[in-house]
VOFIVO-314932 format. One line per field, with one value per residue: residue number from 1; residue in three letters; chain; x, y, z of N, C-alpha, C, CB in turn. Coordinates in steps of 0.1 Angstrom, whole numbers, plus 5000, padded with zeros to 4 digits. Glycine has a CB too. Layout:
k = (NUM/...) $
r = (ALA/...) $
c = (A/...) $
n.x = (X/...) $
n.y = (Y/...) $
n.z = (Z/...) $
ca.x = (X/...) $
ca.y = (Y/...) $
ca.z = (Z/...) $
c.x = (X/...) $
c.y = (Y/...) $
c.z = (Z/...) $
cb.x = (X/...) $
cb.y = (Y/...) $
cb.z = (Z/...) $
***
This chain:
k = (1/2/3/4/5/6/7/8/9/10/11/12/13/14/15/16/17/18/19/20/21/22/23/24/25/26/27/28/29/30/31/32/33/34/35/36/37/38/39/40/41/42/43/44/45/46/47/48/49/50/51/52/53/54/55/56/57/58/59/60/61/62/63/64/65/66/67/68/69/70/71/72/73/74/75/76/77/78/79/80/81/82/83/84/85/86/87/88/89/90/91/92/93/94/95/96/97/98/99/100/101/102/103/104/105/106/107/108/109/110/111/112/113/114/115/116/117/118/119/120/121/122/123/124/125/126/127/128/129/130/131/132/133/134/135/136/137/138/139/140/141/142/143/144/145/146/147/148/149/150/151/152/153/154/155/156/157/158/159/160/161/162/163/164/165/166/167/168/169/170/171/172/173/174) $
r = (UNK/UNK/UNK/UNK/UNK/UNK/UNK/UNK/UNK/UNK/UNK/UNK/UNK/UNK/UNK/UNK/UNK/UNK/UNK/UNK/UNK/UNK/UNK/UNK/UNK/UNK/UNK/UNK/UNK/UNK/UNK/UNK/UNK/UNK/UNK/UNK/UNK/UNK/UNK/UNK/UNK/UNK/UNK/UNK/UNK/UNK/UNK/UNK/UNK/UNK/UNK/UNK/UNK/UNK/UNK/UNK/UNK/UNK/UNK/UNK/UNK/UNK/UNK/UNK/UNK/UNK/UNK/UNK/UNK/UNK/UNK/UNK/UNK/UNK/UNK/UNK/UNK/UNK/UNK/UNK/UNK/UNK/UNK/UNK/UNK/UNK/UNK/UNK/UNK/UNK/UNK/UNK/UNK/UNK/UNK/UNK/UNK/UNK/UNK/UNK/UNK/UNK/UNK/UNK/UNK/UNK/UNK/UNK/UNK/UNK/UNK/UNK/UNK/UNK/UNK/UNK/UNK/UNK/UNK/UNK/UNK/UNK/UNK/UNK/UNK/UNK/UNK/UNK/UNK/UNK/UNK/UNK/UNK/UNK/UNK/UNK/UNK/UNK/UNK/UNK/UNK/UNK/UNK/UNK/UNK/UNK/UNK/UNK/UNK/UNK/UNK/UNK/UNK/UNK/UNK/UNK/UNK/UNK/UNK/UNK/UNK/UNK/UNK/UNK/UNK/UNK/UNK/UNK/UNK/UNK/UNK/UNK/UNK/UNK) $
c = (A/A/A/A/A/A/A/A/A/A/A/A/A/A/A/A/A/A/A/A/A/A/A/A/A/A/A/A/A/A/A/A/A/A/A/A/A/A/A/A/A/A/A/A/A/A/A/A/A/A/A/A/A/A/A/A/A/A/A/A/A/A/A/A/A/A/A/A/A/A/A/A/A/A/A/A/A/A/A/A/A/A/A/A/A/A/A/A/A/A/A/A/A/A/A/A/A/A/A/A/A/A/A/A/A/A/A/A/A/A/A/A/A/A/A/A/A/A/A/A/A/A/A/A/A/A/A/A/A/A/A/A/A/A/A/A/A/A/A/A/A/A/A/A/A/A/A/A/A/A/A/A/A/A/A/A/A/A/A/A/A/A/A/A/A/A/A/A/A/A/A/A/A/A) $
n.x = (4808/4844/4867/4901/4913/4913/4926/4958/4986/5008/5036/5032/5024/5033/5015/4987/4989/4964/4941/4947/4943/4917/4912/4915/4905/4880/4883/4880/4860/4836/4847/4854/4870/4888/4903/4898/4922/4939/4943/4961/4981/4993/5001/5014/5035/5047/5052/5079/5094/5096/5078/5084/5076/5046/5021/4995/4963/4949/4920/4919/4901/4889/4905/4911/4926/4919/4924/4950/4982/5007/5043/5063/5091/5096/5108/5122/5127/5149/5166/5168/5171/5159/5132/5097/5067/5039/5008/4986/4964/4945/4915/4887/4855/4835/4851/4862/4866/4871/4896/4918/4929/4941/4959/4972/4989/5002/5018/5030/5051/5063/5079/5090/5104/5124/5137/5159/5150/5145/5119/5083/5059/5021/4993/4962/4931/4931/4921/4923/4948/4963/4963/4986/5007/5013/5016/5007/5033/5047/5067/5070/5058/5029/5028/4995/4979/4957/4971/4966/4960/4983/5007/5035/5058/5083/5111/5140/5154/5162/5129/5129/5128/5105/5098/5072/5081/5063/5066/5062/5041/5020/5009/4991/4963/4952) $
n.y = (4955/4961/4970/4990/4981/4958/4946/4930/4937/4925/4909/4892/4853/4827/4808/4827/4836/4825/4835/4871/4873/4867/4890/4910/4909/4910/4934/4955/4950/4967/4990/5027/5036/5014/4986/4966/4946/4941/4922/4905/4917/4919/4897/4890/4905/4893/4870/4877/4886/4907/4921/4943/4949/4931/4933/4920/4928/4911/4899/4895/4884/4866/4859/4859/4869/4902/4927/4941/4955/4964/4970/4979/4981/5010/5029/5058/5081/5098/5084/5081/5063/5041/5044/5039/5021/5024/5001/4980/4987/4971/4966/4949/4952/4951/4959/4986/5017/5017/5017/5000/4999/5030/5017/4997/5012/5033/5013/5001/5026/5030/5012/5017/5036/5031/5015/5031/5046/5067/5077/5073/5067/5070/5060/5073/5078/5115/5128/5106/5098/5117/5124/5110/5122/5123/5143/5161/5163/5181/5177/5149/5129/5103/5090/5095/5095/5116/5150/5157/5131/5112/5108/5118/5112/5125/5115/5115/5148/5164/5163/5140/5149/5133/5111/5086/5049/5016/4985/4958/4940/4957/4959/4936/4914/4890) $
n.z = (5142/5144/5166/5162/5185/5187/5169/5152/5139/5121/5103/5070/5068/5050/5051/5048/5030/5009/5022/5019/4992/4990/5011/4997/4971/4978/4990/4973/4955/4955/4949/4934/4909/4899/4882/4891/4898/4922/4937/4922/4916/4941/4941/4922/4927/4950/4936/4917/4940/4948/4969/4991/5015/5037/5050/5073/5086/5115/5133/5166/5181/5163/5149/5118/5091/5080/5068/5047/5034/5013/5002/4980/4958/4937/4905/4900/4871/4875/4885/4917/4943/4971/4970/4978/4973/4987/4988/4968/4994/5016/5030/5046/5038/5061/5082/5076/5084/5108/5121/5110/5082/5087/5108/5092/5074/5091/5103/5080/5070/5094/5093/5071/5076/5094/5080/5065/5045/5014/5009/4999/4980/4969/4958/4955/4976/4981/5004/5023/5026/5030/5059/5069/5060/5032/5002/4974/4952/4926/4914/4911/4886/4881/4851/4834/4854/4874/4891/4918/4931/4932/4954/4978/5004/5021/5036/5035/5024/4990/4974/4951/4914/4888/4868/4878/4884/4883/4891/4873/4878/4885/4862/4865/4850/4856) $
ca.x = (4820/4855/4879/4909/4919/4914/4933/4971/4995/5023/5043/5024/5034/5027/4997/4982/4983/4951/4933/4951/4942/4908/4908/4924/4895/4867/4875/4883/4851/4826/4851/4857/4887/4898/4910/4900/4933/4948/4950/4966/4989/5001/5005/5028/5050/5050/5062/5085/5105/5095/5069/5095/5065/5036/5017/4984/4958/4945/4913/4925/4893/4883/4921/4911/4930/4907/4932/4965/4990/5015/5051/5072/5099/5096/5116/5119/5134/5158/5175/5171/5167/5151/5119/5088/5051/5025/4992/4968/4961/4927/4905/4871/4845/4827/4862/4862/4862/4875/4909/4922/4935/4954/4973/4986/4994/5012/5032/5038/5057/5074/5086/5100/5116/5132/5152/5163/5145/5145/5108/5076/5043/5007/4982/4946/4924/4941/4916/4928/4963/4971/4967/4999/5019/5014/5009/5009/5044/5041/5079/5069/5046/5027/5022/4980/4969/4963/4984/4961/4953/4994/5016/5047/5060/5095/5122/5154/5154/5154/5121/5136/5122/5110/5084/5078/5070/5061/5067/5053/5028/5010/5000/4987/4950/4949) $
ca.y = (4963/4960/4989/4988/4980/4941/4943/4931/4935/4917/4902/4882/4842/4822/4801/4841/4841/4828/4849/4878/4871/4875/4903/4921/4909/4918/4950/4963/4945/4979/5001/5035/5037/5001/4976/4947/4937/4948/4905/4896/4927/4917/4876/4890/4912/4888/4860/4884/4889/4922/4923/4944/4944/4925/4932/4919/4929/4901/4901/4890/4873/4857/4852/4861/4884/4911/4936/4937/4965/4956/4978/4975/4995/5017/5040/5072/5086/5107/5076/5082/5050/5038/5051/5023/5024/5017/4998/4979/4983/4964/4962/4936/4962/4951/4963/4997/5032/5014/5024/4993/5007/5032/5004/4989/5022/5039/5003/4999/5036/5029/4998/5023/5046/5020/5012/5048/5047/5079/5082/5066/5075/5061/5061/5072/5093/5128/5129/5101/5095/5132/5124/5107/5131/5126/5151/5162/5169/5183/5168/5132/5122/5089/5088/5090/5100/5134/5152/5152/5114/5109/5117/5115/5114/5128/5118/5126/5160/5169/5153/5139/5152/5123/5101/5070/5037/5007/4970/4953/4935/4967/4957/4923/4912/4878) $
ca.z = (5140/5154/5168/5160/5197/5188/5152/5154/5127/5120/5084/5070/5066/5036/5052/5050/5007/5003/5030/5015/4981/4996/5014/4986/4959/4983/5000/4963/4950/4948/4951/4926/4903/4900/4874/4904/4898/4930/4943/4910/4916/4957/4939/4909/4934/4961/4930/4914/4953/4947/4980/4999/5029/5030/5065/5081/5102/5124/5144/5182/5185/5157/5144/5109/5081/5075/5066/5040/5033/5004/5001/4966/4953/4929/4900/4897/4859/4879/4890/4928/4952/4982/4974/4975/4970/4993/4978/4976/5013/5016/5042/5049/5045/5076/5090/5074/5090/5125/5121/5101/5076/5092/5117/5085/5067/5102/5105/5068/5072/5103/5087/5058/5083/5101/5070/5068/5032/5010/5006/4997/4971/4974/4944/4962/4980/4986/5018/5033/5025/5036/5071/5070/5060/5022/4998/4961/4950/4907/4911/4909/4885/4875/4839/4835/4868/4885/4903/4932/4933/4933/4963/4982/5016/5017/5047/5028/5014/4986/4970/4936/4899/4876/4864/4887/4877/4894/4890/4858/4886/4884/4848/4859/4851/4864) $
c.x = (4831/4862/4890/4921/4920/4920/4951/4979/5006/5027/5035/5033/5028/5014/4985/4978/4970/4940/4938/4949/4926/4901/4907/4910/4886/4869/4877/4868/4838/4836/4852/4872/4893/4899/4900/4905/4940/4949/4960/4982/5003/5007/5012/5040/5056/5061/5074/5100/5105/5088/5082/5086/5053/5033/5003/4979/4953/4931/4916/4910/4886/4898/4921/4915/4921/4913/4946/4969/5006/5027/5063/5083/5097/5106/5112/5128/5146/5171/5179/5164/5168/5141/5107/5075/5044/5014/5005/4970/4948/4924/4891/4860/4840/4838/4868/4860/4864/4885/4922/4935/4947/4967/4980/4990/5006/5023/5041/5054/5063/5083/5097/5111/5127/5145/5156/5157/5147/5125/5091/5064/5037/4997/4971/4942/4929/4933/4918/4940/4971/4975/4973/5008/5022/5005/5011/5022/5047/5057/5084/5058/5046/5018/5000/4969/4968/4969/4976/4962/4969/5002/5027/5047/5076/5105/5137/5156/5167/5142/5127/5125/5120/5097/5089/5072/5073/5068/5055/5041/5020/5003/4993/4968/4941/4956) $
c.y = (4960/4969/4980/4982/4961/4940/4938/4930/4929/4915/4890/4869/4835/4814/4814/4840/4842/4834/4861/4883/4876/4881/4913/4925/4914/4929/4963/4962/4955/4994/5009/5032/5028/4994/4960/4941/4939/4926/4901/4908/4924/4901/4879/4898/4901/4874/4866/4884/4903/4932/4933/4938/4942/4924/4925/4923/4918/4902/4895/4880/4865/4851/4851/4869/4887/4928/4936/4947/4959/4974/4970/4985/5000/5023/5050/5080/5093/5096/5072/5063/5049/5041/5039/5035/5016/5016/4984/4980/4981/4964/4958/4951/4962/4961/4977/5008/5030/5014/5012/4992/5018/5028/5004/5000/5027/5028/5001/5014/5036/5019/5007/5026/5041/5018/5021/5048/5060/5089/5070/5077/5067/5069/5061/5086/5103/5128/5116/5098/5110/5133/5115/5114/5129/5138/5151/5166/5169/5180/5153/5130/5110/5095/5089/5094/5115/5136/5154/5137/5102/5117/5113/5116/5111/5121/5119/5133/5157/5157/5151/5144/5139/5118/5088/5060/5028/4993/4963/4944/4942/4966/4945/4922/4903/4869) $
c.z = (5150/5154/5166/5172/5196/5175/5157/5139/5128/5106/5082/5063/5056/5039/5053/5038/5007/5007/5023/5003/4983/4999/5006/4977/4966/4991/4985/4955/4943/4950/4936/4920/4907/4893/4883/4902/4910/4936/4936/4913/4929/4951/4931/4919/4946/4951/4921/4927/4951/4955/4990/5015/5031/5047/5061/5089/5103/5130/5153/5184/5180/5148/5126/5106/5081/5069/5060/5039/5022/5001/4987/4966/4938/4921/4892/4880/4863/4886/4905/4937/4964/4980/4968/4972/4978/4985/4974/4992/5013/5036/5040/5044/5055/5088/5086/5079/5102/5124/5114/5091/5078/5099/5103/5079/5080/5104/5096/5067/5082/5096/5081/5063/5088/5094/5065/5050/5028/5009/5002/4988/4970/4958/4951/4966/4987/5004/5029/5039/5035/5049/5074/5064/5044/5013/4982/4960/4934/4908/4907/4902/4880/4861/4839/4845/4873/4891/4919/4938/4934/4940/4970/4996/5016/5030/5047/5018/5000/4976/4955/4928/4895/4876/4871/4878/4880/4884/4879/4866/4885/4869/4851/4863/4855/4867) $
cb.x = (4816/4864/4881/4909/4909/4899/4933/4974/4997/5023/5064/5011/5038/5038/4995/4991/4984/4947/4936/4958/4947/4908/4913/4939/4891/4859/4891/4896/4847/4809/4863/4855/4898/4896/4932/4891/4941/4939/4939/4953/4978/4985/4993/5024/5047/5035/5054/5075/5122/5091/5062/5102/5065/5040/5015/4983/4948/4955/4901/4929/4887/4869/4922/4905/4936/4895/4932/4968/4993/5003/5056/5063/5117/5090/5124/5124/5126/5150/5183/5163/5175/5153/5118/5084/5047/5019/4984/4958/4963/4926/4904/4867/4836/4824/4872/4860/4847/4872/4912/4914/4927/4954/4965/4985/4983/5004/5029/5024/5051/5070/5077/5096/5112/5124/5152/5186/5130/5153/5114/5073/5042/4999/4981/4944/4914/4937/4902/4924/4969/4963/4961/5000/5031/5013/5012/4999/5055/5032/5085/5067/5036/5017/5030/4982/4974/4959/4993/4948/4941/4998/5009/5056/5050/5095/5121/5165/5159/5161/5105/5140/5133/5123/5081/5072/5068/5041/5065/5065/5028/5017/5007/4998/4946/4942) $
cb.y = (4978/4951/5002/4999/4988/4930/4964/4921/4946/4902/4895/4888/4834/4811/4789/4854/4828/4818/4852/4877/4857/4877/4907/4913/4897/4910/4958/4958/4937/4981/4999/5048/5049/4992/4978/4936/4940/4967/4891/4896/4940/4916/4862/4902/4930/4883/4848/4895/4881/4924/4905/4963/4951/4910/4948/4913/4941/4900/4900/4908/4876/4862/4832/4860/4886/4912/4940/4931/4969/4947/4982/4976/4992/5022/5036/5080/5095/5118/5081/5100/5039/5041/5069/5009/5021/5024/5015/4961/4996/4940/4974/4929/4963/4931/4952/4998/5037/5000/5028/4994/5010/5037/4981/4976/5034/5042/4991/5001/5045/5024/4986/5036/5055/5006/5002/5054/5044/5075/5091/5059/5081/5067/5048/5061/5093/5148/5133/5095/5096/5146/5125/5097/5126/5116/5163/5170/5162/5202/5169/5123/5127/5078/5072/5077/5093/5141/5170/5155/5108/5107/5124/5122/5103/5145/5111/5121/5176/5182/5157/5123/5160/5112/5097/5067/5035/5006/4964/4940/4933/4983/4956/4909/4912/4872) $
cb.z = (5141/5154/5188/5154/5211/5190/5138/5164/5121/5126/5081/5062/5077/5029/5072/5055/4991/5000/5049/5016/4977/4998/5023/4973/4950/4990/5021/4954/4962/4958/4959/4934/4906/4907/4876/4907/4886/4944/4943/4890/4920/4975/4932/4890/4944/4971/4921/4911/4954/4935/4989/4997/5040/5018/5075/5084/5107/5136/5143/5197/5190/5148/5152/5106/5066/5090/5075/5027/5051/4986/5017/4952/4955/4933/4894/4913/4849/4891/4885/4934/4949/4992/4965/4994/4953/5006/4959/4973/5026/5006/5051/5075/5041/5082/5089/5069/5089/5133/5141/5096/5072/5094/5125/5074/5062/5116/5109/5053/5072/5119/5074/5050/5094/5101/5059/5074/5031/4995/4995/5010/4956/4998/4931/4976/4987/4974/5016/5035/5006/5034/5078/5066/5072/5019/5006/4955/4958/4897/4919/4924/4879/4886/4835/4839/4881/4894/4898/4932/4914/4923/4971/4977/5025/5015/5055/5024/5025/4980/4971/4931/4888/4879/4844/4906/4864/4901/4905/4844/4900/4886/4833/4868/4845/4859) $
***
């Protein structure tokens, strides 16, 4: 196991794809509620120019990806803009539950803020997303999914009304 004290994140650079590619397919590999399209998903936004931010984590001592985090933009039916979508964010399994995952989520979200964005929504688990400061908002939905399992993270009031919907990458199967 590795803590999170030897992970480094940074943008990731094109000699990264095919590690990325990956990490993506295998930390999705047994996972619940998946397509196991999420590699084919990060390779159509990234060839689209539609990757707005495309992190890494690093291990410091073996100098391997073992961690991705992918930011898109999104639209909302209400017409409002700046607002993205975090996902896939993969992580190694072996590299799961050591804090991983939240490096690249907490950096992907500074990243946002940085660029004075309007907002962001994440497709996943209500119990782990929440501790970032996302929550259910029955003002935004995704066509299909629960209203739990779809949520927002607001930082310019007010949260928009509307049906979101992602980047035609999100339909891809291979």
């Amino acid at each position: 196991m590795t803590s999170a004290r030897q992970i480094f994140i940074r943008l990731e650079k094109e000699s990264d794809v095919p590690a990325i590619e990956e990490v993506t397919s295998t930390a999705f590999m047994n996972a619940e509620h998946t397509d196991h399209n999420e590699q084919f998903i990060v390779r159509g936004l990234r060839e689209a120019n539609h990757l707005s931010i495309s992190l890494v984590a690093e291990d410091e001592v073996t100098h391997t990806i073992v961690g991705h985090a992918a930011v898109s933009p999104i639209n909302i039916s209400a017409g409002c803009e700046k607002w993205y979508g975090l996902g896939p964010v993969s992580v190694l399994p072996q590299y799961q539950r050591n804090g991983v995952g939240s490096l690249l989520v907490e950096r992907a979200l500074a990243n946002l803020r940085s660029r004075h964005t309007a907002g962001c929504v994440v497709l996943g688990n209500p119990k782990y997303y929440t501790r970032f400061g996302f929550k259910a908002v029955p003002s935004l939905q995704l066509p299909g999914v629960p209203l739990e399992y779809f949520m927002a993270l607001t930082w310019r009031k007010p949260t928009p009304t509307g049906t979101v919907s992602y980047h035609k990458a999100f339909e891809a199967s291979a």
